[in-house]
C-alpha positions in Angstrom: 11.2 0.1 -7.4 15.2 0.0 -6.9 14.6 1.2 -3.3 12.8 -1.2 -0.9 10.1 0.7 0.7 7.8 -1.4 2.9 4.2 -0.1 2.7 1.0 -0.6 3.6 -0.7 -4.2 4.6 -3.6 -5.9 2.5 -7.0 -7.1 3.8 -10.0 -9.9 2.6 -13.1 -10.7 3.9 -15.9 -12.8 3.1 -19.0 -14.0 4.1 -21.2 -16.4 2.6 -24.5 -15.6 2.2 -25.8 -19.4 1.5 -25.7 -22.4 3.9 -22.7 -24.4 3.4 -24.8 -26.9 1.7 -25.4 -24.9 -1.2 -21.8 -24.8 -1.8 -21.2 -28.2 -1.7 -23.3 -28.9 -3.9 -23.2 -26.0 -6.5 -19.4 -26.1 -6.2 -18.5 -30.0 -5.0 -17.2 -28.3 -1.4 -18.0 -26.8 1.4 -14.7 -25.4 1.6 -15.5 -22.7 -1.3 -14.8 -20.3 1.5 -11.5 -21.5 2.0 -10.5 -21.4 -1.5 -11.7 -18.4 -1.9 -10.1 -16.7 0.3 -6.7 -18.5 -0.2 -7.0 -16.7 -3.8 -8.1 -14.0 -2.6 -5.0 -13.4 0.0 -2.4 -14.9 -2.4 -3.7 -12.4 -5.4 -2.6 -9.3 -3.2 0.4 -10.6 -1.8 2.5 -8.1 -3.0 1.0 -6.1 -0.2 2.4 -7.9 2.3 5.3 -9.9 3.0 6.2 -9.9 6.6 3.0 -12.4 7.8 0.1 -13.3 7.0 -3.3 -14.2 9.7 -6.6 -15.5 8.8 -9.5 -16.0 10.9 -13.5 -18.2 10.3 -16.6 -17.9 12.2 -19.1 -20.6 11.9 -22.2 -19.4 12.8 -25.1 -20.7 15.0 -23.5 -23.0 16.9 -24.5 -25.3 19.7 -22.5 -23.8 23.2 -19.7 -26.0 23.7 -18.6 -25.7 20.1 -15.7 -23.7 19.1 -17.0 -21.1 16.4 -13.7 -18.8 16.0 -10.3 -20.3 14.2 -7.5 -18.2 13.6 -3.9 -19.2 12.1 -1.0 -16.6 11.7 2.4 -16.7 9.9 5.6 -15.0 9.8 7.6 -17.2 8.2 9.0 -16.5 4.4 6.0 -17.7 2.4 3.0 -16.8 5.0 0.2 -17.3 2.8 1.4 -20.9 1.7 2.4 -21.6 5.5 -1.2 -20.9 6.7 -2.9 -22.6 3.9 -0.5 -25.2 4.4 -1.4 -25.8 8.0 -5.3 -25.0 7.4 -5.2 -28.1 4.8 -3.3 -30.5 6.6 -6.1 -30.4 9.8 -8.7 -30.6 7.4 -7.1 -33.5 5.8 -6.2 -35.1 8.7 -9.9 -34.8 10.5 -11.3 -36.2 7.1 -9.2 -39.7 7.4 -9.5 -40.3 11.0 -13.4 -39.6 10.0 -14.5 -40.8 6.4 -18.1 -40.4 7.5 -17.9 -36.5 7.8 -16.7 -36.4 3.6 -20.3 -36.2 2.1 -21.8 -34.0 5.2 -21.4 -30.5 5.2 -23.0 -30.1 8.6 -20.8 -32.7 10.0 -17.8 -30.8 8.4 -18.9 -27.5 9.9 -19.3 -29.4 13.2 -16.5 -30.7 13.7 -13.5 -29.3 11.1 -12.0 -25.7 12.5 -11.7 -22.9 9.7 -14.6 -24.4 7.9 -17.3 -21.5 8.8 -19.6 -18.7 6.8 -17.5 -16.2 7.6 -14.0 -15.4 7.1 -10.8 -12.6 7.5 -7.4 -12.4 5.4 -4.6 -9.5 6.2 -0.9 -9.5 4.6 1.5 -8.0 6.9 4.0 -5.1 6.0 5.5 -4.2 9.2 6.0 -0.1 9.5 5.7 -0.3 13.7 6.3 -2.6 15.9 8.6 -6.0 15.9 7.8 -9.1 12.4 7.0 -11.1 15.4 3.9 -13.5 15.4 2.2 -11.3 18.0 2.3 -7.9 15.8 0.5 -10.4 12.8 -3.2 -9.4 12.4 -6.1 -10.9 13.0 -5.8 -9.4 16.6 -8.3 -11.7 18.6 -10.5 -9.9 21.9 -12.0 -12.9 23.0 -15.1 -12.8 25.9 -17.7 -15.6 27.2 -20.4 -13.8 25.5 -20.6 -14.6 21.5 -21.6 -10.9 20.4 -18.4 -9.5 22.2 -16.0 -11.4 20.5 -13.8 -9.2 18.3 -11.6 -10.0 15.5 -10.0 -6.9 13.7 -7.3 -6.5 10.9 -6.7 -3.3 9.3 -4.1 -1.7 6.3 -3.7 1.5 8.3 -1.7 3.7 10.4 -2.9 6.0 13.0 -0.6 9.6 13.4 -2.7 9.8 17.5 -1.8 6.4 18.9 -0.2 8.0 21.8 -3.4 9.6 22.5 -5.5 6.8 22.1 -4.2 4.9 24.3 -4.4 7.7 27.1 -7.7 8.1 26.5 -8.6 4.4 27.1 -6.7 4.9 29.8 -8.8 7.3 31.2 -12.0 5.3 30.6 -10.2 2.7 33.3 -8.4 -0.2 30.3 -5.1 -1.3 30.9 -4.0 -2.1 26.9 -1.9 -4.4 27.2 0.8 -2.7 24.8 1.2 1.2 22.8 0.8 -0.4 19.4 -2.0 1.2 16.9 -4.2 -2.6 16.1 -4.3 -3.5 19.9 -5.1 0.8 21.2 -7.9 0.1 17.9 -9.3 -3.0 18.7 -9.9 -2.0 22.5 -11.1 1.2 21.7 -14.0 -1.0 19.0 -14.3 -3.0 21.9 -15.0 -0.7 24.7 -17.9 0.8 22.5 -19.1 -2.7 21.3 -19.5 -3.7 25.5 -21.2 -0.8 26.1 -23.3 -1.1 23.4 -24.0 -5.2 24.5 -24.9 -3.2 28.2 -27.1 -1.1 26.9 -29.1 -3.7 24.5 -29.0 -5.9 27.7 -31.0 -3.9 30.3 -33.1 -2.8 26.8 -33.8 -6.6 27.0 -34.7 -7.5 30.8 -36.5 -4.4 30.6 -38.1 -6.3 28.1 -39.0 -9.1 29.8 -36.3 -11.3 28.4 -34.4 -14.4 30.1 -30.9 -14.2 29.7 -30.6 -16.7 27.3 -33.3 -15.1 25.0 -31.5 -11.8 25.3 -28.1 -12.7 24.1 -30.0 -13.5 20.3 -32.2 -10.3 20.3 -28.8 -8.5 21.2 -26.9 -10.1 18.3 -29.9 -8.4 16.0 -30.1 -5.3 17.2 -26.4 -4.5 17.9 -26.2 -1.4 15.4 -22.5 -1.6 14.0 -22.4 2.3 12.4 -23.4 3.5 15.8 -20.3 1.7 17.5 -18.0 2.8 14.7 -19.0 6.0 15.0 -18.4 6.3 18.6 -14.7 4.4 18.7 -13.4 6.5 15.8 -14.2 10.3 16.4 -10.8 10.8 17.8 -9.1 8.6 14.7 -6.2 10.5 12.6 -4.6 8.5 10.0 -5.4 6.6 6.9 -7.2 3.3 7.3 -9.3 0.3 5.8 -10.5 -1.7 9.0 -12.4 -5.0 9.1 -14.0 -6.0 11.8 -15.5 -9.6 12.9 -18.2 -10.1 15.6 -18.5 -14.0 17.1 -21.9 -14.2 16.2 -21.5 -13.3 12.8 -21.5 -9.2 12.1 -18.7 -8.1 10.2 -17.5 -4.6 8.5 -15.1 -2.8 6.9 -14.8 0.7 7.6 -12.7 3.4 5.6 -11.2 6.5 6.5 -12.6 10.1 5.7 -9.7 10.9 3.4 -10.3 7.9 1.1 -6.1 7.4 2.0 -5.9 3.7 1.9 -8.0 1.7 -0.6 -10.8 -0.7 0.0 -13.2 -2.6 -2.6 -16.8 -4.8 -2.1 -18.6 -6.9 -4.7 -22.0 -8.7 -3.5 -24.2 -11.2 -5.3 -27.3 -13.5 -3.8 -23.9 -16.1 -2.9 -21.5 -13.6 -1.3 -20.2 -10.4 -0.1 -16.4 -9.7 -0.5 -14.3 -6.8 0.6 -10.8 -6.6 -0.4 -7.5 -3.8 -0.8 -7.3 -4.4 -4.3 -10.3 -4.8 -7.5 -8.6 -6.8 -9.7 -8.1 -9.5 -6.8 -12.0 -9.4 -6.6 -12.0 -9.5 -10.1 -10.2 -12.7 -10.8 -11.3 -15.1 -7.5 -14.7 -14.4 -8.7 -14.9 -13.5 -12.6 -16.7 -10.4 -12.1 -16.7 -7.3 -14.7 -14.6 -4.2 -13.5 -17.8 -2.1 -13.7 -19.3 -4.7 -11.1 -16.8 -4.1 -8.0 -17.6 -0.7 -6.2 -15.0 1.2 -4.1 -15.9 2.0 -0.8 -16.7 5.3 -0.3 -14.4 7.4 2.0 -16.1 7.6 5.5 -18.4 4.8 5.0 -18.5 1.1 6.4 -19.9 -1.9 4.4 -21.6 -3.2 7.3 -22.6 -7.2 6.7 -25.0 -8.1 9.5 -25.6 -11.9 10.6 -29.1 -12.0 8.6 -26.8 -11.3 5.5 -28.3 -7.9 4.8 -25.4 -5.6 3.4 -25.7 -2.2 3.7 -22.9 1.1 3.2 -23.2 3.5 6.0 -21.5 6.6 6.5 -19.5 7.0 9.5 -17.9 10.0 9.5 -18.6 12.6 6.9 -15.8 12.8 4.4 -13.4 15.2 3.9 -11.7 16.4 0.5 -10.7 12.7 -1.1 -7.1 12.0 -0.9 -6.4 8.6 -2.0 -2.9 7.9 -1.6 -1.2 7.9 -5.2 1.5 5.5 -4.6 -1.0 3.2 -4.8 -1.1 3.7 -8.4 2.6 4.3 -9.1 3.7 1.3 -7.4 1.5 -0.5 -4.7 -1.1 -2.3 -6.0 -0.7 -4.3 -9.2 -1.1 -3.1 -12.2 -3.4 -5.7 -13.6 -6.4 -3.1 -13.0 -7.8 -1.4 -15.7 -7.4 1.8 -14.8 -4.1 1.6 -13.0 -2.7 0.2 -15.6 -3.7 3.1 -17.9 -2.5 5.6 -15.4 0.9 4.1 -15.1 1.6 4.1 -18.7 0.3 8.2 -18.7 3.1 8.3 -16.1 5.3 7.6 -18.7 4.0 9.3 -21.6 3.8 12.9 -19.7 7.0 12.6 -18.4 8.7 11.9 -21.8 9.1 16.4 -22.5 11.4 16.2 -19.7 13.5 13.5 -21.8 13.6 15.0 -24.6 15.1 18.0 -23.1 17.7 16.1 -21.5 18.6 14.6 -24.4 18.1 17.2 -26.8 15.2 15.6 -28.8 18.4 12.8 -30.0 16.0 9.5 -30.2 18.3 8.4 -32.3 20.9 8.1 -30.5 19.0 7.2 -27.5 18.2 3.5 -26.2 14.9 3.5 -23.5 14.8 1.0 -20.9 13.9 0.5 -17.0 14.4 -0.8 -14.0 12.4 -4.1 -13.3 9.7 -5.1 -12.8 7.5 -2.8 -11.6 8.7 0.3 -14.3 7.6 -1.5 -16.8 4.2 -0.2 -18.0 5.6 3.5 -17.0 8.3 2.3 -19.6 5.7 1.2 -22.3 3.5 4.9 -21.8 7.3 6.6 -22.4 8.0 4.4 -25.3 4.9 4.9 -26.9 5.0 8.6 -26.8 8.6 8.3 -27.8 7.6 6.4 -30.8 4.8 9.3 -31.5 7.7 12.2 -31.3 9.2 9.8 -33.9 6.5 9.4 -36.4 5.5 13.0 -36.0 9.4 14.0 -37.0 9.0 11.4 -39.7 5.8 13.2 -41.1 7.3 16.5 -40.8 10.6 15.3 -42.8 8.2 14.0 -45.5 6.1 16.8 -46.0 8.7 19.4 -46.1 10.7 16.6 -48.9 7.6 15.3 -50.8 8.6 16.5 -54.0 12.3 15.0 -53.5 11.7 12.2 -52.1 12.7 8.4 -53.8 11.5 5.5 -52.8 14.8 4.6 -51.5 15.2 7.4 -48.8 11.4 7.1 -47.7 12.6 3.5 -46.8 15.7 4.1 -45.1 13.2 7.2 -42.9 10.9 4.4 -42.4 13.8 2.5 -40.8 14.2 4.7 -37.8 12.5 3.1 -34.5 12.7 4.2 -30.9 15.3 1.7 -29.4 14.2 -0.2 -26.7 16.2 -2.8 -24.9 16.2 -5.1 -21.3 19.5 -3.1 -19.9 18.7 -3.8 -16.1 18.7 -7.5 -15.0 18.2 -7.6 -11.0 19.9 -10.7 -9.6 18.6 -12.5 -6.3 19.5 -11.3 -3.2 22.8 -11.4 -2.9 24.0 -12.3 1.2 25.8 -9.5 2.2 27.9 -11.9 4.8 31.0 -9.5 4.8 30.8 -6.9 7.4 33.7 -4.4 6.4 32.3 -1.7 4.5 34.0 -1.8 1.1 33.4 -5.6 1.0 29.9 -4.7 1.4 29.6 -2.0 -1.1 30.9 -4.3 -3.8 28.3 -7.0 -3.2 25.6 -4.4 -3.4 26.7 -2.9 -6.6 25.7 -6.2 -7.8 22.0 -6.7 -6.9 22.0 -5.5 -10.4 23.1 -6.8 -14.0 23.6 -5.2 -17.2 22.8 -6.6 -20.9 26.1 -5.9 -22.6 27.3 -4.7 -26.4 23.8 -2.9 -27.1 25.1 0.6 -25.9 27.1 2.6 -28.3 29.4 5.3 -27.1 27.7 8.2 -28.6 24.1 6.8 -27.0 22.1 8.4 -24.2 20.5 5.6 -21.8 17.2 6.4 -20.5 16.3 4.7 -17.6 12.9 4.9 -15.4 12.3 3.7 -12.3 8.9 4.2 -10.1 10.3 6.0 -7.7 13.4 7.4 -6.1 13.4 7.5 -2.4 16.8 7.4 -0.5 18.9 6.8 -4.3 20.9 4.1 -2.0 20.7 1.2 -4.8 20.8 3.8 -7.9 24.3 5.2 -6.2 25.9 1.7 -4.9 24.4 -0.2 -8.2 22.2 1.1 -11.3 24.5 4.1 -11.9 28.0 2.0 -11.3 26.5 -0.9 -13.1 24.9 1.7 -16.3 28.4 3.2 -16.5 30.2 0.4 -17.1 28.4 0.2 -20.7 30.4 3.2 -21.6 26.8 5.7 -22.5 27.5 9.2 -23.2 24.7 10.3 -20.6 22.7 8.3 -18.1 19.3 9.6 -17.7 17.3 8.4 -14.7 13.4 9.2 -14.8 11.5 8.2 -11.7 7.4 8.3 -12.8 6.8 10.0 -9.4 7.6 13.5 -8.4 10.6 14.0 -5.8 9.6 12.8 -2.7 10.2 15.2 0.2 8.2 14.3 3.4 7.8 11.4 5.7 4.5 8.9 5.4 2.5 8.6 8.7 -0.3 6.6 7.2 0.8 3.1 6.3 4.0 3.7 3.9 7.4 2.9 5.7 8.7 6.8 5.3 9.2 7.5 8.7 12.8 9.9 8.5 13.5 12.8 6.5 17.4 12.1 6.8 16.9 9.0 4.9 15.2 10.9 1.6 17.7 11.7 -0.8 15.5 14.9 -1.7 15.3 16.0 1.6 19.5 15.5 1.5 20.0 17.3 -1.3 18.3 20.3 -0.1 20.2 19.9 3.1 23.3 20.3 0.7 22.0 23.3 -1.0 21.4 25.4 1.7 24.9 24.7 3.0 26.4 25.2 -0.3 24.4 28.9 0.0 24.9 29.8 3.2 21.1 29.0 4.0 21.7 27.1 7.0 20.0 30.1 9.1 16.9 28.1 7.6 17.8 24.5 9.1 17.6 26.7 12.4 14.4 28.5 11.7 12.3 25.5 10.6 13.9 23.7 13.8 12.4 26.2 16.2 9.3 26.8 14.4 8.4 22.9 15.2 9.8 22.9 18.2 7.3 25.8 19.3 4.1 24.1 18.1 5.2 20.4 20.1 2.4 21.2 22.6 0.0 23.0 19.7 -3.6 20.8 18.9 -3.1 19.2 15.7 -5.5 21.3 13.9 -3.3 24.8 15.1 0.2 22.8 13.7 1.6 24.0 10.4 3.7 22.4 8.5 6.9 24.3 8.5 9.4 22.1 6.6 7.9 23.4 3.3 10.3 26.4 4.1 13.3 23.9 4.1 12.9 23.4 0.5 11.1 26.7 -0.3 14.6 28.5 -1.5 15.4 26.0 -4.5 13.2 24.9 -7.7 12.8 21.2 -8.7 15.8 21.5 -10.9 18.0 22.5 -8.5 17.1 19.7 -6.3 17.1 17.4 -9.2 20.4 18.5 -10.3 21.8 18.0 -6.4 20.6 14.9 -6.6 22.1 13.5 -9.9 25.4 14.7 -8.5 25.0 13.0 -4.9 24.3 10.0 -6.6 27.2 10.4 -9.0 30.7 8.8 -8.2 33.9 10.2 -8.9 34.8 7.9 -11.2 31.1 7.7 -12.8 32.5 8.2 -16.5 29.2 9.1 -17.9 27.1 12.5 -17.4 23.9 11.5 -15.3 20.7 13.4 -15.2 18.0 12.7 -13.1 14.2 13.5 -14.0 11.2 13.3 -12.0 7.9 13.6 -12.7 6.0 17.0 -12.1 2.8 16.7 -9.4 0.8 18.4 -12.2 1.3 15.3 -14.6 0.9 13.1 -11.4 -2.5 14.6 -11.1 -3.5 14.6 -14.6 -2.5 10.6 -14.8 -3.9 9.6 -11.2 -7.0 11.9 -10.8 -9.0 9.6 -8.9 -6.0 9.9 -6.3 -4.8 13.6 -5.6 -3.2 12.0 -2.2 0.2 13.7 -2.9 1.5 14.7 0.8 5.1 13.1 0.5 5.7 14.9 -2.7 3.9 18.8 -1.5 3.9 18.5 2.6 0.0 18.8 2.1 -1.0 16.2 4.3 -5.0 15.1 4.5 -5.3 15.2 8.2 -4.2 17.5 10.6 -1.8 14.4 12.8 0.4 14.7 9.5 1.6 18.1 10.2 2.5 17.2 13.8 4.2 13.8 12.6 6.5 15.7 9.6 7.8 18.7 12.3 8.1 16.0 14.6 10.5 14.2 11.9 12.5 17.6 11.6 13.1 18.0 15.3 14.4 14.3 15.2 16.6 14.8 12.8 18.0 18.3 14.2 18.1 17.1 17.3 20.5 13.7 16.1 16.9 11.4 17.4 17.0 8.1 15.5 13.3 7.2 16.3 10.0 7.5 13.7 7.8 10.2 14.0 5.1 7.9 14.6 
């Protein structure tokens, strides 16, 4: 995507359901875990670049033994740092102790991070400071085993706010407003209560102390202290959970917004963001790795049973479709497919802007990401092509020579690498001008491929503020002299702010939302601004199920085109030489490539939970009102 857009984090768990020993000596190690999840983590790093945290669990150990390990990054390459650190302790336990390389109990004695269990999450920061402390695993640590609590979640809550009164209320002091910490205690209260309750079940019982603390470890019923801590939950979420003694979960939202996958066998249970990451760490079929339904937790309890529980009924399934225009990698199956229908149903649009001229056209993107939308767009190019070709011969069968049929054969869609992005260039100078210059180089062009009489089509992802396509592509594009520059972005405009894990928070800084501002002062609309301003303001105190979301009427007046054509002017310099047209995909087309995820609020304002209405009028009045602070 030209424009950086931080999104949403990645998450890996994994428990082995064999002893140790079984590893080391099906595999030659008992640190199969730790391999496992090192792939495992480093396989969805594009999900994360901001830190990194993993966390262990060795179970049934003798008190007096540490049984939790957790190492977090934020440095440039966190995945590599924390492996990096993991091996170097295990390395350097295993020469000051020779004896313990043939032993995997001695190893799982005495070696942190080598355990059964085990917790990955890739940071993307969209709250809160890159510092190490905002890096997930979040630890609640306690004396008794069963209350332990590790938790790491790609999510984002719209109610924080109110979470955190409401733990308030029941008499915590959290010891910051940040959504993992307000989650984790709000788990935690209902996992103590739940270890209370189990406890006088147990002297009731007849049990000693000691004796009770294993019956409570079996009994403790996850679902049931899931289902408690999140009735109040709005926002999009996959949560994993850890318990000390050796329970773990993962627990999506009711919307299905962000992603979650599991794959068990008799050796172990995985849940990851991503398939194909399960895919590859453990050479498993596609067919094999399930998605977790919406609403449900995979629930792994210490026995190893595995079981998929509903937690809250689910509503109408709104996966988020970003994750399939540009999040997750495109080496899945099916997401791979759907990018390159991205690019075939967008290519009408083209054609129209080019006036059905292939010949004259040369396709190309912006790296890397682009790519497969680019090869759906060629492909259907190529089929416009060959069905003008058949057409031509038909209609010329009984003139034709040998000769012309080979020179008609000659005609290809023109494809070439026009965009080359350079490494980050260091914008050291601070005056403005000095600054601008730099960044119109973050991009390259391939030179003496573009005629003057050729359109250039060029598709990106996305468009979201047009920052780089102003300062860069386009500047950088023109300079090969095209007659027209022809920007396609695979996803429809985007128009409304992301409250559930995508780093969207200000409608001022989405060129859409711009451009529409534009328009209605070029029309003398800007009653509207006003309107839409006091209709938000008047719902501030409203219950998020009575909120509406009124900043649909801030773009009501004006088709697609119209904003489209705003925004290929906007983005257009007064000395741009070449016409530029800007296309973007329709929501229909998004649906009909994407139908496993319909979640489309940043492109329609239909947002799956009722916090999203509150969050996007809450954006409006920040922006009216000259705010700089997220919605969220």
């Amino acid at each position: 995507m030209s424009d950086a857009l931080k999104h949403e984090c990645g998450i890996a768990l994994l428990r082995l359901l064999k002893p140790l020993e079984y590893y080391k000596e099906k595999y030659g190690s008992a640190f199969y875990g730790i391999q496992k999840m090192y792939l495992l983590m480093e396989k969805q790093h594009n999900r994360g670049q901001d830190g990194a945290g993993f966390a262990s669990i060795k179970m049934d150990v003798k008190p007096g033994q540490r049984y939790i390990s957790r190492v977090r990054s934020n440095q440039q390459q966190p995945v590599q740092d924390i492996f990096a650190q993991i091996n170097d302790r295990i390395n350097e336990e295993l020469t000051l102790h020779p004896e313990y390389n043939d032993s995997a109990a001695l190893q799982k004695e005495h070696i942190p991070y080598i355990g059964e269990l085990f917790l990955g999450h890739l940071r993307y920061g969209t709250f809160g400071k890159n510092s190490i402390e905002s890096v997930h695993p979040f630890l609640r640590q306690n004396n008794w085993m069963h209350r332990n609590l590790i938790v790491a979640g790609n999510f984002n809550m719209t109610n924080v706010t109110q979470l955190f009164a409401n733990l308030v209320e029941l008499g915590q002091h959290p010891k910051e407003l940040a959504d993992t910490v307000t989650i984790m205690e709000n788990i935690g209260h209902f996992l103590d209560d739940e270890v209370s309750e189990l406890y006088q079940a147990c002297k009731n019982e007849g049990y000693t102390k000691q004796e009770a603390s294993a019956v409570i470890s079996e009994r403790l019923n996850i679902a049931r202290i899931l289902k408690r801590a999140s009735k109040q939950w709005d926002g999009g979420y996959a949560m994993a959970g850890l318990l000390g003694h050796g329970d773990s979960f993962v627990f999506r939202d009711p919307a299905g917004i962000r992603p979650a996958y599991y794959y068990q066998d008799d050796e172990i249970a995985v849940v990851a963001s991503e398939r194909p990451a399960i895919q590859t760490v453990f050479n498993v079929p596609f067919e094999k790795v399930q998605e977790l339904d919406p609403g449900h937790a995979i629930i792994i309890k210490k026995n190893g049973k595995v079981s998929v529980e509903e937690i809250i009924p689910p509503v109408t399934k709104k996966a988020c479709s970003f994750e399939r225009i540009y999040f997750s990698r495109g080496s899945d199956a099916e997401i791979y497919k759907e990018r390159k229908e991205l690019g075939r149903l967008v290519l009408p649009q083209v054609l129209e802007a080019i006036d059905a001229d292939t010949d004259n056209t040369v396709f190309s993107y912006i790296p890397n990401t682009a790519e497969t939308s680019f090869y759906g767009m060629v492909e259907a190019a190529q089929d416009f092509l060959n069905q003008r070709k058949n057409n031509h011969i038909l209609e010329n069968r009984h003139t034709l020579t040998a000769e012309t049929l080979e020179e008609l054969l000659k005609v290809k869609i023109r494809t070439e690498k026009i965009a080359i992005k350079d490494a980050k260039l260091r914008t050291f100078i601070t005056e403005d001008s000095s600054r601008d210059d730099l960044v119109a180089h973050v991009y390259d062009v391939t030179y003496g491929v573009i005629q003057p009489e050729d359109n250039l089509v060029i598709i990106d992802d996305s468009i979201v503020r047009g920052t780089t396509l102003k300062k860069s592509i386009i500047k950088m594009m023109d300079r090969l002299n095209p007659k027209s520059i022809v920007i396609v972005s695979s996803a429809p405009q985007i128009r409304y702010p992301d409250c559930y894990g995508i780093d969207m928070a200000k409608l001022e800084g989405l060129v859409a939302f711009r451009a529409a501002l534009e328009l209605l002062q070029e029309r003398g609309l800007q009653h509207i601004v006003d309107e839409v301003y006091q209709k938000s303001k008047a719902q501030e105190d409203l219950p998020d199920s009575e909120v509406i979301n009124h900043v649909k009427e801030f773009y009501a007046p004006f088709t697609d085109q119209e904003i489209s054509d705003k925004i290929a002017q906007m983005l257009s310099s007064e000395d741009t030489k070449a016409a530029v047209k800007i296309i973007f995909q329709t929501v229909d087309n998004l649906h009909k490539a994407c139908p496993k995820n319909l979640g489309d609020w940043y492109f329609t304002g239909d947002y799956p939970t009722p916090g999203g209405n509150r969050v996007v009028n809450r954006a409006f009045i920040n922006f009216y009102e000259g705010n700089d602070a997220r919605a969220y």
